[in-house]
VEXBA-677994 format. One record per residue (C-alpha): z negated, y negated, x negated; chain. Coordinates in pm, 1 decimal. Example, Ala and Ser with C-alpha at 12.3 -4.5 7.8 and 13.67 -1.06 7.14 Angstrom:
<sites>
w; v; u; kette
-780.0; 450.0; -1230.0; A
-714.0; 106.0; -1367.0; A
</sites>
This chain:
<sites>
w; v; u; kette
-16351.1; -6185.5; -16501.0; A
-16011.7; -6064.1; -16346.0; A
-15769.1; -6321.3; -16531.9; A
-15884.9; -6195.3; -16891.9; A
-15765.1; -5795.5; -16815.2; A
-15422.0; -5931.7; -16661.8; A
-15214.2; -5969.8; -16974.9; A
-15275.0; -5692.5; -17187.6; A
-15236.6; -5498.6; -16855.0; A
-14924.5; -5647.0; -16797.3; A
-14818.2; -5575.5; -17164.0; A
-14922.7; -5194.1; -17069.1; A
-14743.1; -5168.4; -16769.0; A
-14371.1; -5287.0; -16918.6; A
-14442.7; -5102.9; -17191.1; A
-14459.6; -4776.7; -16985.2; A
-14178.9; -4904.2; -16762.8; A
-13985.1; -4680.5; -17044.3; A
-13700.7; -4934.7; -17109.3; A
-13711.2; -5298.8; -17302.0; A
-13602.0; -5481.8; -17010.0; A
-13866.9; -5377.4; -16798.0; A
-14062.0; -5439.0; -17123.8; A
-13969.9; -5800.1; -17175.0; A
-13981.1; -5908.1; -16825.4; A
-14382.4; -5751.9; -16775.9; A
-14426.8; -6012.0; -17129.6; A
-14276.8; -6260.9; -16942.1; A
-14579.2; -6191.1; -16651.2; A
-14837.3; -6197.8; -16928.3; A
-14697.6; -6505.8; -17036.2; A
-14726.4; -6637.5; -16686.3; A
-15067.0; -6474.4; -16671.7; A
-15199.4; -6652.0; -16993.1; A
-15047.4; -6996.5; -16859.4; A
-15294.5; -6904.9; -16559.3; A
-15597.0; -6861.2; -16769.3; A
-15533.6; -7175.0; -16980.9; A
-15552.9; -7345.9; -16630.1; A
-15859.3; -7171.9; -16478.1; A
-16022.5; -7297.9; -16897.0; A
-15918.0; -7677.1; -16803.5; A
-16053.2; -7681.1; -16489.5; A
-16372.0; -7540.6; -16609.4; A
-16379.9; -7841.8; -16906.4; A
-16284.5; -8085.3; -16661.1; A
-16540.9; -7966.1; -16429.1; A
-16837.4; -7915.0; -16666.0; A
-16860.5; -7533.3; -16702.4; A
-16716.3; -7480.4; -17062.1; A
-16785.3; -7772.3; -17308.6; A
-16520.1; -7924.8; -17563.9; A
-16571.0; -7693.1; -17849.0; A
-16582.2; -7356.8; -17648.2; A
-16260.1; -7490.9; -17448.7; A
-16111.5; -7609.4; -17756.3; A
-16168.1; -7282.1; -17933.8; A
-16037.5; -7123.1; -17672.2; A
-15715.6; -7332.8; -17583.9; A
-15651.5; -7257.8; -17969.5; A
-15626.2; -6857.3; -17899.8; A
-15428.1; -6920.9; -17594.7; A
-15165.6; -7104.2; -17801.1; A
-15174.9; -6868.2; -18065.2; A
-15099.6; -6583.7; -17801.5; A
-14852.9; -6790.5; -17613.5; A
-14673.3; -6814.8; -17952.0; A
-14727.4; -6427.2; -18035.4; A
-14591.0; -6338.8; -17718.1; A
-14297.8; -6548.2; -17735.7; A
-14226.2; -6351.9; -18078.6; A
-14238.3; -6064.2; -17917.3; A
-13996.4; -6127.8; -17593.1; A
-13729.9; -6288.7; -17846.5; A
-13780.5; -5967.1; -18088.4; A
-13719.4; -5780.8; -17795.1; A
-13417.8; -5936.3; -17642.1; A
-13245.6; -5965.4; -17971.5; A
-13319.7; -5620.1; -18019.4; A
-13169.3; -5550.8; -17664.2; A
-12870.8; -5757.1; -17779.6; A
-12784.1; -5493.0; -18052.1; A
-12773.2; -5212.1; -17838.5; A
</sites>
């Protein structure tokens, strides 16, 4: 599955952009990339190819990552903002 490699591979690629702007804006594109997959997981509930609990389990990781990434951008920016 393509959509599960995107955001850690977006995480990779701003992190070897060598500065934290490039940084934060490739977690921005793994946050976009994780609001993708969430999608693609309620189409396949609403459609019948991943029942309640699976998509429920796995809407629960995607929140928790949303939130972890969202960390991660503001620890960045503030971070940025001292410099």
């Amino acid at each position: 599955m393509q959509r599960k490699n995107s955001i850690p591979s977006n995480i990779a690629e701003g992190n070897d952009r060598g500065t934290n702007k490039e940084s934060i804006r490739f977690l921005y594109i793994a946050k976009g990339s994780l609001a993708e997959l969430l999608t693609q997981l309620i189409i396949g509930k609403e459609t019948g190819y991943i029942n309640e609990v699976s998509f429920g389990e796995l809407e629960d990781k995607c929140i928790l990552l949303s939130k972890s990434l969202g960390a991660l951008i503001k620890a960045r920016k503030d971070f940025e903002e001292e410099l």
